[in-house]
PAVO-511018 format. One record per atom (N, C-alpha, C): residue in three letters; atom name; x, y, z. Coordinates in steps of 0.02 Angstrom, whole numbers, plus 50000, padded with zeros to 5 digits. Atoms other than C-alpha are relative to their C-alpha. Example, Ala and Ser with C-alpha at 12.3 -4.5 7.8 and 13.67 -1.06 7.14 Angstrom:
<rs>
residuo:atomo:c1:c2:c3
ALA:N:50045:49941:50000
ALA:CA:50615:49775:50390
ALA:C:50045:50060:50000
SER:N:49958:49941:49997
SER:CA:50684:49947:50357
SER:C:49961:50055:50037
</rs>
This chain:
<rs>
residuo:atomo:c1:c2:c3
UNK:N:50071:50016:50000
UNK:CA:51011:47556:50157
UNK:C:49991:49925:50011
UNK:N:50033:50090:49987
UNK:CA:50937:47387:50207
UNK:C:49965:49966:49925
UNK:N:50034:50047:50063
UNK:CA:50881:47253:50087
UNK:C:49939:49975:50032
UNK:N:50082:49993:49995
UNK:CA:50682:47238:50060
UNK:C:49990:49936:49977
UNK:N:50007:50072:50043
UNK:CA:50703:47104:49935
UNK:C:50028:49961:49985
UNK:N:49962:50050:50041
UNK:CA:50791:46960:49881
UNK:C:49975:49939:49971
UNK:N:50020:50078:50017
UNK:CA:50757:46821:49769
UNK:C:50076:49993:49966
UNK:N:49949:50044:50015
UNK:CA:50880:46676:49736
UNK:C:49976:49952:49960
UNK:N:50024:50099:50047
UNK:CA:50894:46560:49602
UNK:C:49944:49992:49983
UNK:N:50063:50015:50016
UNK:CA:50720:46574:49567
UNK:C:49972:49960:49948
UNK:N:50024:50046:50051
UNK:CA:50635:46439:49435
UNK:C:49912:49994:50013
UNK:N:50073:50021:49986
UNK:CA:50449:46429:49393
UNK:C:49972:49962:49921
UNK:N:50056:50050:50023
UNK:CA:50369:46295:49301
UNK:C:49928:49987:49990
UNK:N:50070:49989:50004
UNK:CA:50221:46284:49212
UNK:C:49978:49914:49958
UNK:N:49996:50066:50047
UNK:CA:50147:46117:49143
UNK:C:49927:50031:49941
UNK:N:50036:49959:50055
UNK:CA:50049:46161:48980
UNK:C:50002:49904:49971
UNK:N:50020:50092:50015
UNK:CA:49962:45952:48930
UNK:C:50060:49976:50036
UNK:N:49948:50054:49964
UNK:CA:50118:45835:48930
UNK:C:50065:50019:50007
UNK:N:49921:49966:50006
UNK:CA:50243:45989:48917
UNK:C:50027:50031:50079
UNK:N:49982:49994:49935
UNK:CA:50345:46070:49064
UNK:C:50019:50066:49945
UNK:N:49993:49943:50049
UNK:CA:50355:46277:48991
UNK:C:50043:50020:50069
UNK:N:49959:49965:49957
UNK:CA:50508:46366:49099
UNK:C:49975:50075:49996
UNK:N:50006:49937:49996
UNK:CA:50447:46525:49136
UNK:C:50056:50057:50029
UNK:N:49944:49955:49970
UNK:CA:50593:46582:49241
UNK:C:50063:49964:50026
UNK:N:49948:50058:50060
UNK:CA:50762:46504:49214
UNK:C:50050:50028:50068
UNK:N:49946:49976:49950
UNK:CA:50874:46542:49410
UNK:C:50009:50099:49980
UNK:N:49985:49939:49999
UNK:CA:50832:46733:49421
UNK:C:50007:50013:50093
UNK:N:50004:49958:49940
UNK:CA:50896:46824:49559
UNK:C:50023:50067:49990
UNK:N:49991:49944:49964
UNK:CA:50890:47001:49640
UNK:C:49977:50033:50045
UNK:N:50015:49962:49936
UNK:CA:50905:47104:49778
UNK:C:49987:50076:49979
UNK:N:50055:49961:50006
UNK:CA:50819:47259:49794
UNK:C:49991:50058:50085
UNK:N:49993:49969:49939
UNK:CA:50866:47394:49948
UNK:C:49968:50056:49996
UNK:N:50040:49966:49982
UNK:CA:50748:47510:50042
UNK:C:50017:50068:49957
UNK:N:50005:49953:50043
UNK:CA:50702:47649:49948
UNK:C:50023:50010:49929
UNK:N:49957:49994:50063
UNK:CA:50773:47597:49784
UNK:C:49937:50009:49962
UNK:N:50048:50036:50047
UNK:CA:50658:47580:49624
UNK:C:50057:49969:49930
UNK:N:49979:50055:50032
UNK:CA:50711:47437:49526
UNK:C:49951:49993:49943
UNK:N:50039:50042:50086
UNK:CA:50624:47413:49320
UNK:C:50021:49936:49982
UNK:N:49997:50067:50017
UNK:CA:50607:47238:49267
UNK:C:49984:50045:49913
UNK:N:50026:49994:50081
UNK:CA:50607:47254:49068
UNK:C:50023:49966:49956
UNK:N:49998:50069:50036
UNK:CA:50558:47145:48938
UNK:C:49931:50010:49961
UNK:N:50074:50000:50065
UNK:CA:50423:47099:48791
UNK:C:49959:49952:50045
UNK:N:50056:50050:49982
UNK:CA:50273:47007:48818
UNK:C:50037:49916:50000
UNK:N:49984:50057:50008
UNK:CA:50306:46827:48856
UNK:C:50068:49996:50039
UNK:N:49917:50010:49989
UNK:CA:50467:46863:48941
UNK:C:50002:49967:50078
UNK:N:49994:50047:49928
UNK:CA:50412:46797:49139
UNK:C:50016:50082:50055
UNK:N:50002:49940:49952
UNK:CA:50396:46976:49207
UNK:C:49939:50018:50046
UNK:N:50047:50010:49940
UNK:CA:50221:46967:49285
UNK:C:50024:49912:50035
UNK:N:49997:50047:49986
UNK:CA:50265:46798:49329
UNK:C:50050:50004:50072
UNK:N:49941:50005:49951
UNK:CA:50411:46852:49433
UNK:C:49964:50082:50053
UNK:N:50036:49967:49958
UNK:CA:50308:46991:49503
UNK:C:49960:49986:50044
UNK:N:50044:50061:49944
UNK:CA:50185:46854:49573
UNK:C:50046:49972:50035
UNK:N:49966:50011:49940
UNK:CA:50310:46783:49654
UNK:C:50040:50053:50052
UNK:N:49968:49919:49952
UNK:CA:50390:46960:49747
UNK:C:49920:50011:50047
UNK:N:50061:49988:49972
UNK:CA:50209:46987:49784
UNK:C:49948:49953:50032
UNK:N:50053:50030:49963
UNK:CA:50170:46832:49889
UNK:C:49927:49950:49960
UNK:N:50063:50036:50032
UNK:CA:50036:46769:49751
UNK:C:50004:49937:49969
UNK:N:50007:50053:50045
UNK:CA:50107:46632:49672
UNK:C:50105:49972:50030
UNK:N:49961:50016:49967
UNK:CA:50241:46505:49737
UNK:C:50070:49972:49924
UNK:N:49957:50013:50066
UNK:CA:50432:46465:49635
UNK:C:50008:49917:50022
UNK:N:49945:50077:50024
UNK:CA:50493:46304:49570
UNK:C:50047:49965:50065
UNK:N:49945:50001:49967
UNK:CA:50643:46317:49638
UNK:C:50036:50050:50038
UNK:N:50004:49914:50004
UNK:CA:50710:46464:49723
UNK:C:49973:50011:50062
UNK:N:50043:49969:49927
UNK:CA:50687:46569:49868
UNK:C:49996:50064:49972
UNK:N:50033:49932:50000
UNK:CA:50596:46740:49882
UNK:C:50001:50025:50085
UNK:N:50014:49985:49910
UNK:CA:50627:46851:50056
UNK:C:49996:50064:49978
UNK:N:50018:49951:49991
UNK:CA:50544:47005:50094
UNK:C:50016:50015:50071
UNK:N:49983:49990:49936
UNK:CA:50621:47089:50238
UNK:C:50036:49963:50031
UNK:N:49971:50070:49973
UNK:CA:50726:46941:50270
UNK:C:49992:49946:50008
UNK:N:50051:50053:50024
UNK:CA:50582:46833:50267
UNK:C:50016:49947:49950
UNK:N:50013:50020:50052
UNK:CA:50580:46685:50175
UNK:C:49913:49974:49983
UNK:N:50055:50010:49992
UNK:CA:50401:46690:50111
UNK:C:49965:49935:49992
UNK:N:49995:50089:50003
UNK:CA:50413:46511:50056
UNK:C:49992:49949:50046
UNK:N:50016:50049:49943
UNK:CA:50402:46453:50243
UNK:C:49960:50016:50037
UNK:N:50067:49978:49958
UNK:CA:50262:46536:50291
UNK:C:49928:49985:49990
UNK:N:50047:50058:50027
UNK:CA:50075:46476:50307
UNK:C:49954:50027:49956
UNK:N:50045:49944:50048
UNK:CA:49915:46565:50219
UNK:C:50007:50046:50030
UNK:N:50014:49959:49974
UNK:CA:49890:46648:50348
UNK:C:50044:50072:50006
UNK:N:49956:49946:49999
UNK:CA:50035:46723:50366
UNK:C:50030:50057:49946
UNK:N:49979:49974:50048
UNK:CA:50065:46761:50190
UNK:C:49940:50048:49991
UNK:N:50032:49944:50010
UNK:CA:49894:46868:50185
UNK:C:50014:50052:50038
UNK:N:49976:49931:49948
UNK:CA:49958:46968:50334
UNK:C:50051:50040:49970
UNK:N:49927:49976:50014
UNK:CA:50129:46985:50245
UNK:C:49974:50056:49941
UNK:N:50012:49952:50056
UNK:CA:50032:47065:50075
UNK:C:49956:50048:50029
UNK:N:50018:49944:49946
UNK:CA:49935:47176:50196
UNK:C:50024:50051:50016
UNK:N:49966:49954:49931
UNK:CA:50052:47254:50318
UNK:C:50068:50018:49951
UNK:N:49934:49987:50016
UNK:CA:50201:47242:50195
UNK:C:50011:50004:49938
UNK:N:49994:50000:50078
UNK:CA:50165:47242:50015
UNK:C:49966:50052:49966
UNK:N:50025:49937:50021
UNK:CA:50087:47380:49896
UNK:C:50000:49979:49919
UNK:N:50002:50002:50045
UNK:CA:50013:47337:49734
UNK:C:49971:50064:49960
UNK:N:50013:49977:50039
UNK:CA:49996:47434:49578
UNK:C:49984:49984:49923
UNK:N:50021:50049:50050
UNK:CA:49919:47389:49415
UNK:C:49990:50033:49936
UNK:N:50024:49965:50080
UNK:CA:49893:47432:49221
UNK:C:49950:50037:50017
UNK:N:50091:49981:49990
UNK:CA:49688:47434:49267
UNK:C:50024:49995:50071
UNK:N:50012:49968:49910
UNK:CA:49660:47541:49421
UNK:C:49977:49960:50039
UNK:N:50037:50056:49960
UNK:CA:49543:47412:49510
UNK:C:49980:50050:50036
UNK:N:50016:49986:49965
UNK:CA:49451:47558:49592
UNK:C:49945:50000:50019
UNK:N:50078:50002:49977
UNK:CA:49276:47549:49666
UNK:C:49960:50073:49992
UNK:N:50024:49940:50026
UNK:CA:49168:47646:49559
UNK:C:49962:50044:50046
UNK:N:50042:49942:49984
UNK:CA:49058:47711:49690
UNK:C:50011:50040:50059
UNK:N:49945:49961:49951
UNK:CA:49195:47768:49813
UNK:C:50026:50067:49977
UNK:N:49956:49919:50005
UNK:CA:49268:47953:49816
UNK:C:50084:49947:50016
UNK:N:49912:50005:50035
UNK:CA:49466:47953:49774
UNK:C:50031:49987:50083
UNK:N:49985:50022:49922
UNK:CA:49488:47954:49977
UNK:C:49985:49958:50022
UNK:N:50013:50070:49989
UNK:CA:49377:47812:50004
UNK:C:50027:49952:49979
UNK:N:49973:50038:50038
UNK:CA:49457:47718:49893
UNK:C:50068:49982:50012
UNK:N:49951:50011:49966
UNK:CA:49611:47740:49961
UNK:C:50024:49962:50074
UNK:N:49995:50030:49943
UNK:CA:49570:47695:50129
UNK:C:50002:49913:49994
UNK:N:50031:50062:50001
UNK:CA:49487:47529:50074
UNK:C:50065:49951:50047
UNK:N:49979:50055:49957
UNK:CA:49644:47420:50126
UNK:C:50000:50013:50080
UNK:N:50015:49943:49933
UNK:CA:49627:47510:50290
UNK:C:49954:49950:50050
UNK:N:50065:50029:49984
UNK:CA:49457:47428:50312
UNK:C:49987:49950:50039
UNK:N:49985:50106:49995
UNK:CA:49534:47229:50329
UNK:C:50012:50014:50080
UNK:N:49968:49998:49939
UNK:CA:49598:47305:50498
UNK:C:49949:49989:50054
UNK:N:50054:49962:49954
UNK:CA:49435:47342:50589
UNK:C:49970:50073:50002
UNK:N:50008:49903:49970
UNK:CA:49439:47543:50580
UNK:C:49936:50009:49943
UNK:N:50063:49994:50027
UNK:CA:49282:47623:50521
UNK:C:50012:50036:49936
UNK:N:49955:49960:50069
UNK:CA:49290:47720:50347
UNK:C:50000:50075:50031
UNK:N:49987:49903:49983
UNK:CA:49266:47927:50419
UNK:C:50057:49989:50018
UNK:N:49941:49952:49975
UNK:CA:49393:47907:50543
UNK:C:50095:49969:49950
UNK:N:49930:50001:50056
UNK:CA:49539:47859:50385
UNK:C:49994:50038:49982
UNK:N:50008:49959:50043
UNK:CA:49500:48006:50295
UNK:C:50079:50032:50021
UNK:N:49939:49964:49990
UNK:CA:49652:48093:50383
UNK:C:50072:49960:49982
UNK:N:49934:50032:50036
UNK:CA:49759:47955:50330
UNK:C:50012:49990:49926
UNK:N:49981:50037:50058
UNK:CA:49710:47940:50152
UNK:C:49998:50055:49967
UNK:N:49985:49930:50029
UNK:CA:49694:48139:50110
UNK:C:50063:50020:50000
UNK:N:49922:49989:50013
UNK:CA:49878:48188:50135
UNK:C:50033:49954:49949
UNK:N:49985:50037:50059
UNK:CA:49920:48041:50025
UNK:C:49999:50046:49944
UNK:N:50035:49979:50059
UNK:CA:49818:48113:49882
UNK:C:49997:50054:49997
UNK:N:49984:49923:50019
UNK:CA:49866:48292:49927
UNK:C:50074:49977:49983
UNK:N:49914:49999:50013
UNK:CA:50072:48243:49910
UNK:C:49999:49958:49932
UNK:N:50032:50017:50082
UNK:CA:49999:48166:49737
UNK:C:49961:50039:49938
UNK:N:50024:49925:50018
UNK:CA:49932:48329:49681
UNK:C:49914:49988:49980
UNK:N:50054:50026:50022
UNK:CA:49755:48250:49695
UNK:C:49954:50044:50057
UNK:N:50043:49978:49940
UNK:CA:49686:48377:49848
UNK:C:49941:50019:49962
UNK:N:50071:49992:50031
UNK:CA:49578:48447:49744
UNK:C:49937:49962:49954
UNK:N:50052:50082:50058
UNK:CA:49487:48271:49688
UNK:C:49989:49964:50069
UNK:N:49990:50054:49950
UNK:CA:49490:48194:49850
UNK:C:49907:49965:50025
UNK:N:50071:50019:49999
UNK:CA:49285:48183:49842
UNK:C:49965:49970:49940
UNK:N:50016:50025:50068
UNK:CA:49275:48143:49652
UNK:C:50007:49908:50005
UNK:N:50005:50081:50014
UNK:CA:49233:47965:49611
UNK:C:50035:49990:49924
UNK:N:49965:50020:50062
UNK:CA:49328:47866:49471
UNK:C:49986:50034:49933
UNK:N:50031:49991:50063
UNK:CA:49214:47906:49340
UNK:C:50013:50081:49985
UNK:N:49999:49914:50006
UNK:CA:49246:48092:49381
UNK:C:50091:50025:49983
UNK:N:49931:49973:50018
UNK:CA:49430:48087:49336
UNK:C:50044:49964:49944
UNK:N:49981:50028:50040
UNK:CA:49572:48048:49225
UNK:C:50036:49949:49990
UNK:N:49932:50073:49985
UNK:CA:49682:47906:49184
UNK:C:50044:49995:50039
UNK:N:49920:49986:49981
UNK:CA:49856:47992:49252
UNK:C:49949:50008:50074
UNK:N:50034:49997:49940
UNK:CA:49718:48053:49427
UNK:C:49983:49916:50031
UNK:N:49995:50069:49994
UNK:CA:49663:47874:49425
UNK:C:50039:49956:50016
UNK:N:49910:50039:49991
UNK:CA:49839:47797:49424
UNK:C:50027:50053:50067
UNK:N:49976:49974:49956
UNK:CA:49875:47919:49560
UNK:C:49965:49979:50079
UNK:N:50050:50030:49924
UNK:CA:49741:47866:49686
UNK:C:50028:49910:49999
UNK:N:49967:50054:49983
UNK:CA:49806:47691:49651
UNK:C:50081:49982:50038
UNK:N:49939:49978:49968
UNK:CA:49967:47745:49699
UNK:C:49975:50014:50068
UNK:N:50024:49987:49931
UNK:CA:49901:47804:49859
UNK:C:49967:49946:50046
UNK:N:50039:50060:49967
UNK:CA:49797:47661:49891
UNK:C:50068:49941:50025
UNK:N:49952:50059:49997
UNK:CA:49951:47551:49883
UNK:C:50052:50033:50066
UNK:N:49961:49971:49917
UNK:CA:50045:47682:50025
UNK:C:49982:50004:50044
UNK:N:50028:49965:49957
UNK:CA:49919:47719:50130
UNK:C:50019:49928:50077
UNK:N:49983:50043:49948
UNK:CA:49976:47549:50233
UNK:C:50077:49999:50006
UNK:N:49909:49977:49964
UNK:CA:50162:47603:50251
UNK:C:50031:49942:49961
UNK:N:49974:50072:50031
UNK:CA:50221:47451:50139
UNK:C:50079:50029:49989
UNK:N:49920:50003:50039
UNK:CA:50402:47387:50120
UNK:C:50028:50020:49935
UNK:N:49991:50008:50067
UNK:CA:50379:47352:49941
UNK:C:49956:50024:49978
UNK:N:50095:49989:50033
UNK:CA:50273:47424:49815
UNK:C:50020:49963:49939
UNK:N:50006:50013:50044
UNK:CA:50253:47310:49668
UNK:C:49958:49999:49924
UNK:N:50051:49985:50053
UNK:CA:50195:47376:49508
UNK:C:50001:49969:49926
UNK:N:50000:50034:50059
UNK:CA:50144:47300:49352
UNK:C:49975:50025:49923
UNK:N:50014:49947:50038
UNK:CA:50146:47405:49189
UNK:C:49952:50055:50027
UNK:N:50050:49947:49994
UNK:CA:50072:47561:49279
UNK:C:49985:50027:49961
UNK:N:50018:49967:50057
UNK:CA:50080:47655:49142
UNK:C:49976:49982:49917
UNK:N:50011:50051:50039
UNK:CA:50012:47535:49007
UNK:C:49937:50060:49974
UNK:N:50080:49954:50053
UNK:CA:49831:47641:48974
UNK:C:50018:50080:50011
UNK:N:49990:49912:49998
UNK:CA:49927:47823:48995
UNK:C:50038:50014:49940
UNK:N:49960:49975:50045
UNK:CA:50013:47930:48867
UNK:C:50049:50028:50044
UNK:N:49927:49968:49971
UNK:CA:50179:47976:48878
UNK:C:50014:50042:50044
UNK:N:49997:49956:49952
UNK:CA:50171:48113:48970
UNK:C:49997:50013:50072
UNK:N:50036:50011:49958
UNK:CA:50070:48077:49077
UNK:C:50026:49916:50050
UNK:N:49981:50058:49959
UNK:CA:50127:47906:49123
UNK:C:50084:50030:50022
UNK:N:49947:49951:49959
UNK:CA:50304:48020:49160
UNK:C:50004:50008:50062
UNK:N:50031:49980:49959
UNK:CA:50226:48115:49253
UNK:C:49978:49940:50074
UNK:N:50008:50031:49948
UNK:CA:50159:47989:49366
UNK:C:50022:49952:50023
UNK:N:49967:50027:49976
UNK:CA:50290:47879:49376
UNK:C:50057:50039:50045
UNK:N:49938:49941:49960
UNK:CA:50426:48038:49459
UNK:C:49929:50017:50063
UNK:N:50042:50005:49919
UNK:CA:50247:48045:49598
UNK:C:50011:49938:50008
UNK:N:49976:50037:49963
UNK:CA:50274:47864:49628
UNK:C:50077:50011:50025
UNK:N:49913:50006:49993
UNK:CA:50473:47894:49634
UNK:C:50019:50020:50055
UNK:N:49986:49953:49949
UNK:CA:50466:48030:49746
UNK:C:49949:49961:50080
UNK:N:50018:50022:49940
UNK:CA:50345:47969:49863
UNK:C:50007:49949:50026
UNK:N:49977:50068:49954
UNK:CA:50404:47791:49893
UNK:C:50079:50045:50031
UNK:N:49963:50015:49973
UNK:CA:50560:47868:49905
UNK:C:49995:50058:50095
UNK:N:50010:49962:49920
UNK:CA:50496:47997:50058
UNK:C:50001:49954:50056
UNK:N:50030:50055:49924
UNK:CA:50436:47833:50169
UNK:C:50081:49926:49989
UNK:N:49937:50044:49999
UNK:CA:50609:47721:50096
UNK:C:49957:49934:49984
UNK:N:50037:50036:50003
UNK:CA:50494:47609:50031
UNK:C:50024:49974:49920
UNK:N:49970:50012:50037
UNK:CA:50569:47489:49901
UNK:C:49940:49975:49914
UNK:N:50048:49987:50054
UNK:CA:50484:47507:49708
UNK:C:50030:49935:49948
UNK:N:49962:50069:50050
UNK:CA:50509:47328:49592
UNK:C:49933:50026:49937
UNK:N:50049:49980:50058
UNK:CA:50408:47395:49417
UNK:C:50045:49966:49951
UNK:N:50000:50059:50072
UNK:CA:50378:47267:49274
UNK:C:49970:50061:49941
UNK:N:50013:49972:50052
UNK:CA:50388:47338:49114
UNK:C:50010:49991:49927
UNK:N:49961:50000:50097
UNK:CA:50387:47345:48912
UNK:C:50021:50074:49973
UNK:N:49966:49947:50015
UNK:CA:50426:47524:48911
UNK:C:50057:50018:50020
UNK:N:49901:49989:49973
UNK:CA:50613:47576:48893
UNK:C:49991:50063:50024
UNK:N:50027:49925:49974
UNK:CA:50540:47760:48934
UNK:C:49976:50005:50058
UNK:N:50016:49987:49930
UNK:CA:50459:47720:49092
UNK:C:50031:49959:50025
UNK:N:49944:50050:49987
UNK:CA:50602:47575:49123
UNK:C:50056:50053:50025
UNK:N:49940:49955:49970
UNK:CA:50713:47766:49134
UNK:C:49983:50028:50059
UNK:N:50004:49949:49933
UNK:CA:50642:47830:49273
UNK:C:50031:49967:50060
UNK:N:49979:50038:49944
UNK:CA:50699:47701:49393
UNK:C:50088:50018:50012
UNK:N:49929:49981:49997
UNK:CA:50869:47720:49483
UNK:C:50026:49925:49969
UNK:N:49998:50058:50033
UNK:CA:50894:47539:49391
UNK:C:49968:49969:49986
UNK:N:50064:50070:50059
UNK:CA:50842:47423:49267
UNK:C:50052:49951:49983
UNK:N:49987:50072:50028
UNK:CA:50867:47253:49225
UNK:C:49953:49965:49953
UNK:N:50042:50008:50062
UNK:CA:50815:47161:49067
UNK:C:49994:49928:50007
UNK:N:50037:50064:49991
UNK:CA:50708:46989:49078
UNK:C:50003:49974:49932
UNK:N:49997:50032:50061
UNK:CA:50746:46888:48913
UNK:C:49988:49912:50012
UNK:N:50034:50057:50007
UNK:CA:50652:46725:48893
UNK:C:50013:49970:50083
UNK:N:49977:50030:49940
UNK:CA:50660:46696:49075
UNK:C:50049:50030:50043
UNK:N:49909:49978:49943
UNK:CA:50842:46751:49136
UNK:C:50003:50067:49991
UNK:N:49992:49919:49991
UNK:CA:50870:46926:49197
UNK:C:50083:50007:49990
UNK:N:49954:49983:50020
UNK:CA:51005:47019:49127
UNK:C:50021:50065:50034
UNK:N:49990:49935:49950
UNK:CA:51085:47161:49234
UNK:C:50032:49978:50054
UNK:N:49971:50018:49936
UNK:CA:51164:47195:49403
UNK:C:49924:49948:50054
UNK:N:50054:50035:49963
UNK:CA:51060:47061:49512
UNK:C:49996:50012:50063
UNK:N:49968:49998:49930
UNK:CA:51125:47129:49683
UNK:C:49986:50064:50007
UNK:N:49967:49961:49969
UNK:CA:51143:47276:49774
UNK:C:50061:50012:50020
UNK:N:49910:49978:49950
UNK:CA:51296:47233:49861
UNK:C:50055:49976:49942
</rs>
């Protein structure tokens, strides 16, 4: 399999008044197509932090970050909004869905940035949300469904642009057990149909098992295999 991701050496720095707070202390790992990779760790440990940087949003210290071979570090705005566009796939605790969209609309939305009109996506963002076991919701609006349905249309929203990476950040944070299971084995399966590489930040050691690996983030430094190869 090809490598999706790599960060090196990574360091990020925060200045807090006249202090300098290390948030992330030379982490690296790589991260090959179709894998899913758990980050896990307590609060405070530099796991969204290192997710902002995988995801283009926020720049390191020290340290390189390449997506696709990329190093995103030498690229301009412009290029970096194209790159979280065409090549990235977020997922989030809170859904972020637009209450007054149906579960298909909603999906399309990144769709939208392209030019294409919203009807003619429907055929791209229904199969999604049928291979998510959501066919029969695909007209329901947010308010008309449940947490684990909810978390599933976000899931969809984040495939429906063919992304390299999908980076998720406690998905399962407002689900019960079960249910957040449950819809972490539909992300599993369906990144791994398209080979599409899965980096999930987490404080659960239960949804930390579903991944084909985990690595553990302690005050900064990741603990685990950092490589693929």
């Amino acid at each position: 399999m090809g490598e999706v991701l790599r960060v090196e050496g990574v360091v990020k720095d925060y200045r807090r008044g006249a202090h300098t707070v290390r948030a992330l202390d030379g982490v690296s790992l790589a991260v090959a197509a179709g894998e899913f990779v758990s980050v896990l760790g307590p609060s405070g440990s530099g796991k969204s932090t290192l997710l902002h940087l995988m995801g283009a949003l926020d720049t390191p210290t020290a340290g390189c970050v390449r997506v696709g071979g990329v190093d995103i570090g030498a690229l301009s705005d412009d290029e970096l909004t194209d790159l979280r566009r065409r090549q990235l796939g977020f997922v989030f605790q809170f859904f972020n869905l637009l209450p007054t969209m149906s579960a298909w609309e909603n999906v399309a939305v990144p769709l939208l940035l392209d030019g294409h009109r919203l009807p003619s996506l429907k055929r791209r963002a229904v199969p999604l949300l049928e291979a998510l076991g959501l066919g029969h919701r695909v007209e329901h609006r947010p308010a008309e469904l449940s947490g684990g349905e909810l978390q599933r249309v976000a899931i969809a929203r984040a495939l429906v642009a063919d992304p390299i990476l999908l980076l998720a950040d406690e998905p399962t944070g407002n689900l019960d057990t079960d249910t957040g299971a449950s819809v972490l084995e539909l992300l599993r399966a369906g990144c791994a149909e398209r080979s599409t590489a899965v980096v999930m930040v987490t404080h659960d050691q239960h949804a930390a098992s579903i991944a084909d690996r985990s690595v553990r983030l302690v005050d900064g430094r990741l603990v685990g295999a950092p490589s693929t190869t």
